[in-house]
FIFI-221454 format. One record per atom (N, C-alpha, C): x negated, y, z negated. Coordinates in steps of 0.02 Angstrom, whole numbers, plus 50000, padded with zeros to 5 digits. Atoms other than C-alpha are relative to their C-alpha. Last residue first. Layout:
BEGIN
XYZ
...
This chain:
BEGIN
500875001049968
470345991844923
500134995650059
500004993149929
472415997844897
499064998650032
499865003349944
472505979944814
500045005950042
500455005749965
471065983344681
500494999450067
500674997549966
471476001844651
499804990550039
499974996749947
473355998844603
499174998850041
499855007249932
473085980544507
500005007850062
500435006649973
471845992444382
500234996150062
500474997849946
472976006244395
499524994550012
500154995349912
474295999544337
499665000950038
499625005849949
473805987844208
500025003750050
500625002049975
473006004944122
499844994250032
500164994749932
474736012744132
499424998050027
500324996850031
475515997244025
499515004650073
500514999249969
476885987144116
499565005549980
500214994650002
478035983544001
499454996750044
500795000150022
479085968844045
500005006249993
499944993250018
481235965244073
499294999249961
500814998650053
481565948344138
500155008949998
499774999750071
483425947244199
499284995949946
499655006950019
482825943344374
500274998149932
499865005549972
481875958144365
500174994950000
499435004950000
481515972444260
500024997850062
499855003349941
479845982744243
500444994349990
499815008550002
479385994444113
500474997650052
499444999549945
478216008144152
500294992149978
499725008050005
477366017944011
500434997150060
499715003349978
476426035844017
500484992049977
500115001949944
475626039343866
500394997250040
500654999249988
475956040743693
499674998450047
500105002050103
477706034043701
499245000049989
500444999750069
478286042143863
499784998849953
500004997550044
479346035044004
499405001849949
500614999350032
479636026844155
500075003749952
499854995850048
480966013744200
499415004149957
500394998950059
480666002044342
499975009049964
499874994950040
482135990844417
499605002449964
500384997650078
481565978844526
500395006449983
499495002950051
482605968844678
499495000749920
499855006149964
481955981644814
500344996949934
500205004549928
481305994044743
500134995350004
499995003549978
482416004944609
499655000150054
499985004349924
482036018144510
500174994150006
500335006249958
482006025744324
500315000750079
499584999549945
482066040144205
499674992850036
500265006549984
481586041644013
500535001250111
499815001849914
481816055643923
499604992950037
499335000349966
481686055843736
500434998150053
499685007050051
480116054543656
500514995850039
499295002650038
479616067743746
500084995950018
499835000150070
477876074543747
500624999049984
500674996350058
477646076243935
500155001349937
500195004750043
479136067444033
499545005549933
499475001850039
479886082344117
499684995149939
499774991950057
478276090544156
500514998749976
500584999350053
477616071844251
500205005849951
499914998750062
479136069644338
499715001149935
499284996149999
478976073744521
500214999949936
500234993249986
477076068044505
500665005349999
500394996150080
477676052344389
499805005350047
499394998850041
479156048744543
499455004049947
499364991049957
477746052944690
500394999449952
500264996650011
476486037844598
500445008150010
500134997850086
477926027044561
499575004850037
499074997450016
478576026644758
499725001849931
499804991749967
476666027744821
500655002049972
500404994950028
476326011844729
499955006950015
499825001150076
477816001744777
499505005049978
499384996150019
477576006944955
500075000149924
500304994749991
475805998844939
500855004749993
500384996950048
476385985544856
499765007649997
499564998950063
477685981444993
499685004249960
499614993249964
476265983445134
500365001849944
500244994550003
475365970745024
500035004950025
500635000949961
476455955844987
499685010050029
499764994449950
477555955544822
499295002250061
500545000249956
477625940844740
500235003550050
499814994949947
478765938944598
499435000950056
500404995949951
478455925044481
500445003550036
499844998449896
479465918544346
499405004750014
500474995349972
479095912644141
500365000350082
500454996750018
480025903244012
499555005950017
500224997349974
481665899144122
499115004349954
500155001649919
482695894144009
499625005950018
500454995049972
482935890543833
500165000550066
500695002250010
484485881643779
499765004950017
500035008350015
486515880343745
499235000550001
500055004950072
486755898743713
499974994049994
499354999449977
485545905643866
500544995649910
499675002750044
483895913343802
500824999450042
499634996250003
482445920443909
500644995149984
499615001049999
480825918243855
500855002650010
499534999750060
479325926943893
500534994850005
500155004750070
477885928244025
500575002549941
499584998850058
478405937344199
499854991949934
499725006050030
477045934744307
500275002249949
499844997450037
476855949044449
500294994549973
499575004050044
475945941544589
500045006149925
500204998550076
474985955644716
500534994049978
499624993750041
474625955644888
500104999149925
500444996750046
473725946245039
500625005149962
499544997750051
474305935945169
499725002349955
499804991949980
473665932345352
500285001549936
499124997749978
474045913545333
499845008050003
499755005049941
472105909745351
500615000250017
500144999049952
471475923745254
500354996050042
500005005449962
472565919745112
499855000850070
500304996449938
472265933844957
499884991750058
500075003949964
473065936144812
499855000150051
499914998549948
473235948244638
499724992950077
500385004349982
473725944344495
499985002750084
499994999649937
474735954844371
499284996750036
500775001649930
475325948144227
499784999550057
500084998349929
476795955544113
499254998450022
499285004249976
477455947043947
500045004850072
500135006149956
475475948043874
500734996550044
499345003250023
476005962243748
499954991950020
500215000350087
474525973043789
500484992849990
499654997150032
475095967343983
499755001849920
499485000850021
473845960744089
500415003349947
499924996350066
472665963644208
500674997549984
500534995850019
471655956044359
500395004649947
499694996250045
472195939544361
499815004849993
500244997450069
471325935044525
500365002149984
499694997050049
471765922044664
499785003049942
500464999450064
470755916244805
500925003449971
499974995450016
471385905444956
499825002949939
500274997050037
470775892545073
500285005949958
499984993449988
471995879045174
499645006049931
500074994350068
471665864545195
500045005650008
500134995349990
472725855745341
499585001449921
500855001050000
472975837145328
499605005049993
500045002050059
474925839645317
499244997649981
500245006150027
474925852045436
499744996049939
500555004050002
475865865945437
499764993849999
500395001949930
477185872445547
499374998949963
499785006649975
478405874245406
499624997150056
499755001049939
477525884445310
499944995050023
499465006549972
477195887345130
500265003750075
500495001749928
475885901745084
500354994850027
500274993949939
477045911244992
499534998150059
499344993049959
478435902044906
499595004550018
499365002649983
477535883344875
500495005750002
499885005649962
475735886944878
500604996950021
500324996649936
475915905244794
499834993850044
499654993249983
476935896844631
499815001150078
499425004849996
475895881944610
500495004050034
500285005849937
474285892644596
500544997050030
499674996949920
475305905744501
499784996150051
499315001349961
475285892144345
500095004850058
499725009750020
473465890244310
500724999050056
500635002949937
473035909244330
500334994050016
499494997149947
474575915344210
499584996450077
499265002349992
473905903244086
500365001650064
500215005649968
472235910444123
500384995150009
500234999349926
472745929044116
499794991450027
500704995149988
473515926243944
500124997650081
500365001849911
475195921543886
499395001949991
500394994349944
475425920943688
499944997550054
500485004249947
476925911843618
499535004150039
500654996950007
477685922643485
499494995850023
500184992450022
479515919143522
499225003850017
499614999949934
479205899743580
500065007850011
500814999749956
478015895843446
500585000650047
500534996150007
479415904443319
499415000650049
499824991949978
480945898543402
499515002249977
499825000149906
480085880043396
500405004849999
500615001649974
479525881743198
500065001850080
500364993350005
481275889343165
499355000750037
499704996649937
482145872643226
499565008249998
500265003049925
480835862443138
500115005850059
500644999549989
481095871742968
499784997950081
500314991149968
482935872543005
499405001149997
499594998349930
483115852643041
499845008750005
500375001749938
481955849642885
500105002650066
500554995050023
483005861042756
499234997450040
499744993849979
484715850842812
499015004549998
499945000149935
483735834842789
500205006550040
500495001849964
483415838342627
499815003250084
500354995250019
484925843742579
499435000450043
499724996449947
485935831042675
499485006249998
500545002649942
484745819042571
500505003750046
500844998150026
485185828142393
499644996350078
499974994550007
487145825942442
499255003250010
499874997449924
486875809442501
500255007149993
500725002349963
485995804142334
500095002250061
500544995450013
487445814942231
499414998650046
């Protein structure tokens, strides 16, 4: 009975714990300063990295979060490295993505430099002008694109919506995200 009543136990610890850690893992908020923090690391080691620098070299650059997802599982950032010539936008994927032995991969960057962006923003703006009368009050339709290694899917649910797949992330990108990262990296 005593190792019956301490399997118990124990059993009703192990899922409290295990729930606890799928719950703060699930409903983990990102924000803009999280996403800040970690693209630093990110944009020093896969965008401003070159092999012809010096190891004494500083090198200056700015980074702003400038909007994020209602949801907080898309953050766009935008970047700027006078000295390498580089400038364009980070797109921080915030969520989990589940394999069946563990977590992985909590969050990824994408970093798309500012010619790209600009294509990117002309390709959505010409798809919602070519589909703006289809979309309009239905529920229903939904159409998407591809650039480059994104998949984004637009649709209606009281307003525009664009959700954005990559690397087996899958975000909303909210319309007023949009325009905010559009206007700052077309300035």
């Amino acid at each position: 009975m005593k190792k019956l009543l301490v399997f118990l136990i124990l059993s009703m610890v192990n899922y409290g714990l295990l729930a606890q850690i799928i719950s703060s893992n699930i409903d983990r908020p990102y924000n803009k300063k999280l996403a800040h923090y970690k693209a630093k690391e990110y944009l020093i080691d896969n965008v401003f990295a070159d092999d012809n620098t010096n190891n004494n070299e500083t090198v200056e650059f700015s980074i702003d979060p400038i909007s994020s997802s209602v949801s907080g599982d898309l953050i766009s950032l935008v970047y700027d490295c006078p000295q390498r010539n580089k400038r364009g936008i980070i797109f921080g994927f915030f969520f989990d993505r589940w394999d069946p032995k563990y977590l992985i991969n909590p969050y990824g960057f994408k970093s798309i430099p500012q010619a790209k962006a600009k294509e990117l923003f002309e390709l959505i703006e010409k798809e919602i002008e070519k589909n703006r009368s289809i979309l309009r009050g239905s529920k229903t339709l939904n159409y998407y694109f591809k650039f480059e290694d994104f998949t984004i899917i637009i649709y209606d649910d009281d307003g525009l919506m664009l959700r954005v797949m990559w690397n087996d992330y899958d975000a909303l990108w909210n319309f007023t995200a949009y325009r905010k990262v559009k206007k700052t990296i077309l300035e």
